[in-house]
Structures are given as structure tokens and as C-alpha cells.
C-alpha positions as CSV (number, residue, x, y, z in Angstrom):
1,X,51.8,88.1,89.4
2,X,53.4,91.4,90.0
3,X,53.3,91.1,93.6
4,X,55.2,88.0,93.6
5,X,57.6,89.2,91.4
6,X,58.2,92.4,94.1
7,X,58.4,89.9,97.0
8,X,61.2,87.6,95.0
9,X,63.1,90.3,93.8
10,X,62.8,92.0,97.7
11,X,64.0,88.5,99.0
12,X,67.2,88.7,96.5
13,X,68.1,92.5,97.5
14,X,67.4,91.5,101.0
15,X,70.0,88.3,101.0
16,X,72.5,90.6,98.9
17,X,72.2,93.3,101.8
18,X,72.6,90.4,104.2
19,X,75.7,88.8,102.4
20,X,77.8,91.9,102.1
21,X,76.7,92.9,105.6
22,X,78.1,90.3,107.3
23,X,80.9,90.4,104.8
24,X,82.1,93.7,106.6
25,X,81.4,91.7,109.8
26,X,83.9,89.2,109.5
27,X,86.1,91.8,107.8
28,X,86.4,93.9,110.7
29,X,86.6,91.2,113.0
30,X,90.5,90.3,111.2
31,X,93.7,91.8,112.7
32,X,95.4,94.2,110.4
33,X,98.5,92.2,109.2
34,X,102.3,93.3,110.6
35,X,104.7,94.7,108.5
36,X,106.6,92.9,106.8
37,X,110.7,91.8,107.1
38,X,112.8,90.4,104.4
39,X,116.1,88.6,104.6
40,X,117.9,87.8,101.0
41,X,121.4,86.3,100.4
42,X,122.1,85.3,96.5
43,X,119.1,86.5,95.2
44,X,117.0,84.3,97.1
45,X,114.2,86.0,99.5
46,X,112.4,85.2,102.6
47,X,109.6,87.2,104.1
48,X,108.1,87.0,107.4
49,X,105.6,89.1,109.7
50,X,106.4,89.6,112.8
51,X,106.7,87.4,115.6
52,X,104.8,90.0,118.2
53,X,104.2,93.7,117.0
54,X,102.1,95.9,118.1
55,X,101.5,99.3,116.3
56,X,99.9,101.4,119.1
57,X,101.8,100.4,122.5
58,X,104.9,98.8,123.3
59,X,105.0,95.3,123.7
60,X,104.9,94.5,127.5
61,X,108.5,93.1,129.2
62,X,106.8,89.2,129.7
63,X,105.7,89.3,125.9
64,X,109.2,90.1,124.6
65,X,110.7,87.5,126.9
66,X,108.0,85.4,125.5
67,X,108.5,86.6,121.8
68,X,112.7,86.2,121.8
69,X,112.3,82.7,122.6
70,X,110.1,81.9,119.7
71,X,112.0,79.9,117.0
72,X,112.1,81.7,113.4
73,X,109.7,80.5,110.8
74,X,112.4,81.2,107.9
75,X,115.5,79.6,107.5
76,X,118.1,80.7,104.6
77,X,121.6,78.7,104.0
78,X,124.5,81.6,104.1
79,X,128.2,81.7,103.3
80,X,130.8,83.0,105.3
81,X,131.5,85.8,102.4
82,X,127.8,86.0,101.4
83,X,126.5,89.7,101.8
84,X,123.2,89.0,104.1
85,X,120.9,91.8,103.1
86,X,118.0,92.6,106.0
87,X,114.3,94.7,104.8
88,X,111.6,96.3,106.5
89,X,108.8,98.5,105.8
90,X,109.0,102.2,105.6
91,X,107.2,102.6,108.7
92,X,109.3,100.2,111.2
93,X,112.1,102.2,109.8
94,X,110.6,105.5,110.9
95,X,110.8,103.8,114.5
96,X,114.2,102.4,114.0
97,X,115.0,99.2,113.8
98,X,117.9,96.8,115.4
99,X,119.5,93.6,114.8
100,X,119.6,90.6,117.5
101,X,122.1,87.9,117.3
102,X,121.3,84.7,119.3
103,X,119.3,87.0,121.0
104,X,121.9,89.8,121.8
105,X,121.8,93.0,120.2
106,X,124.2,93.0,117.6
107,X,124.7,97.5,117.3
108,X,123.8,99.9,119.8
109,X,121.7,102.6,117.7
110,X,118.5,101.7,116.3
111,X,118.6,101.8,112.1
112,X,116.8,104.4,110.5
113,X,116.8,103.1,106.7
114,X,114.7,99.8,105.4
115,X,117.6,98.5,103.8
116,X,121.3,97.4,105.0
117,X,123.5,94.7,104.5
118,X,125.8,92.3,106.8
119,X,128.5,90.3,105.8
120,X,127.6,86.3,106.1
121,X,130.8,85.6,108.6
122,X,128.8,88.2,111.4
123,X,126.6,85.5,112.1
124,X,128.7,82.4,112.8
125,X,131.5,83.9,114.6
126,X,131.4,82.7,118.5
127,X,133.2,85.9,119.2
128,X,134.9,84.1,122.6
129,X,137.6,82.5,120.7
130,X,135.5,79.3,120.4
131,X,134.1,77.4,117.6
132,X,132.4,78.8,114.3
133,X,128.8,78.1,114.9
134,X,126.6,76.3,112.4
135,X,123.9,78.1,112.7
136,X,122.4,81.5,114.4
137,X,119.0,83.0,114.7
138,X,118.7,86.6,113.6
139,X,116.1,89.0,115.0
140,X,114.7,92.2,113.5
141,X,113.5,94.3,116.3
142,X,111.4,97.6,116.2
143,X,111.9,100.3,118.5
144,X,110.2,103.4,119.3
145,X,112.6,105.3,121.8
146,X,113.3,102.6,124.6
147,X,109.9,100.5,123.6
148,X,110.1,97.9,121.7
149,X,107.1,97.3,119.0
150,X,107.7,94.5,116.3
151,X,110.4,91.2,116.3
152,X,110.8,89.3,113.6
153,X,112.9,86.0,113.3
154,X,114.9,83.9,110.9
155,X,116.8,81.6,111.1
156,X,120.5,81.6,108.7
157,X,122.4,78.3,108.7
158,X,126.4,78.6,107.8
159,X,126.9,76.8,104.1
């Protein structure tokens, strides 16, 4: 009786060992999420990983062509005198960080900080004298001297 009592209990350590083994199998196997950027206007938030990021090269020139022309996953309704406030984590911030209008950088120094603010009317301003747009997509973009790392979109339509 003993002996089958060793053998059962040796089968259940045995398919413990096996389940947390292959547990750390499948763990390792998953990509380490990107950081994280946040876009808020009256209190309300949206959060979005990036777009392409990588955290140990710079992205290649045919990915970011590839990545700008992704559509944003996150849309938020702004007003023209609505403060647009832009987030990202502390380390995208070490890198420096810039934002993209339409797909056209929007300051010529990288960002240092993880927070700023924008006014809403940035956005939808054709700045040739035209029409107001309606809408505009916004890019975060993470830079590490002249390589680029991380984009992020979203997408603000003019309320």
C-alpha cells in the first residue's frame, strides 16, 4: 500500500513540476509589452502601446514608413480651447520624445519630460490659410539621438 501511495503522490509532484515548467515556457515565449502613452482632454483618458517600438535598436527606415501609416487605435473628441494633455513613461522620456501632426513633426527638439500639454486649436488648424480640419491624427514618437524607437497614435476629432 505504501508503494502505491509513493508512485501517486510522485505522479502529482511530477505533473505539478510539468505544469509550472511549461508555465515559464510560454512565459518566456511573450514579448515584453511597450510602454505606455496617454492622451487626456476633460478628464477623460486614453492609453495606447505603441504602434512599433523597439527598446534595443532603432526601428529600420521601411518600418517607420510602415508604422506612420498605421491608423490610431484611440480616438478622443477635442475642443478648440480644450488643453490636450500627452503622457509617456519615464523611460521614453529619458530618450526624448516628439509630437507628429498628420504625420509632420510638430517641434524640432525632442521632449525630455513625460508630461506636457497642447492647446486643442494646434490640431485642427490647416496652417495654409485653408479650412479648419475636422479631425487630425497625433503621433508620439520616441527618439534616441537621430533613431527613432517607439510611435504611438491617436486619433483627436474637433468637437
Amino acid at each position: 500500500m505504501t508503494s502505491l501511495r509513493m508512485t501517486a503522490k510522485g505522479r502529482r509532484t511530477a505533473a505539478a513540476l510539468g505544469a509550472v515548467s511549461a508555465g515559464l515556457l510560454v512565459l518566456s515565449a511573450c514579448e515584453k509589452p511597450t510602454p505606455l502613452a496617454t492622451v487626456t482632454v476633460n478628464g477623460t483618458s486614453v492609453h495606447s502601446e505603441a504602434a512599433c517600438y523597439s527598446d534595443s535598436k532603432a526601428i529600420s527606415e521601411s518600418e517607420i514608413k510602415s508604422c506612420m501609416q498605421k491608423e490610431a487605435e484611440e480616438t478622443l473628441t477635442v475642443g478648440m480651447n480644450d488643453k490636450v494633455r500627452f503622457g509617456v513613461d519615464p523611460e521614453v522620456a529619458e530618450h526624448g520624445w516628439t509630437l507628429f501632426i498628420g504625420g509632420q513633426p510638430a517641434e524640432p527638439e525632442p521632449f525630455k519630460k513625460t508630461y506636457r500639454s497642447v492647446p486643442g486649436s494646434v490640431f485642427f488648424s490647416s496652417g495654409q490659410g485653408g479650412p479648419a480640419l475636422k479631425k487630425a491624427q497625433v503621433s508620439i514618437v520616441e527618439t534616441d539621438g537621430n533613431e527613432l524607437r517607439g510611435i504611438w497614435h491617436f486619433e483627436l476629432k474637433k468637437g
